[in-house]
N, C-alpha and C positions, 0 to 999 in steps of 0.2 A: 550472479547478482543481476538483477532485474527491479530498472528506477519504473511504478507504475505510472505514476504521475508526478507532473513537474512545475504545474501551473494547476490553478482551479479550474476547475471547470464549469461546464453549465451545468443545471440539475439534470437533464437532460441526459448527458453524458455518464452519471456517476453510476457508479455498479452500485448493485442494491444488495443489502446488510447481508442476505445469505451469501453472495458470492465471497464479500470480507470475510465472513465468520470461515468459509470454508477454506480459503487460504492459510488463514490462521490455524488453524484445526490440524492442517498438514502440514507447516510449515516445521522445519527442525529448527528454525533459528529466525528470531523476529528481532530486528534493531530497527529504533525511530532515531535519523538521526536531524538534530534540530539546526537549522542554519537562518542565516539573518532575514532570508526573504519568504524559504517553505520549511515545512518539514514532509522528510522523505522517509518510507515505511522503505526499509528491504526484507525482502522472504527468502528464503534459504529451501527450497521446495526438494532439491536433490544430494 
């Protein structure tokens, strides 16, 4: 498990929709999970 981000970032900072989509695309198992302050994406890649 791998938390990507934990806090917002700058725009600056964020990865751009290919890099998402390509995670996604490999990932074997996608959970959002939502808490009071973020929500945290985990990818399952192996």
């Amino acid at each position: 498990m791998m938390k990507l981000y934990s806090e917002k970032s700058p725009i600056l900072e964020q990865p751009r929709n290919e890099i998402i989509q390509y995670l996604f695309n490999y990932s074997k198992q996608l959970r959002v999970v939502k808490t009071n302050k973020n929500d945290y994406i985990e990818l399952h890649l192996n």
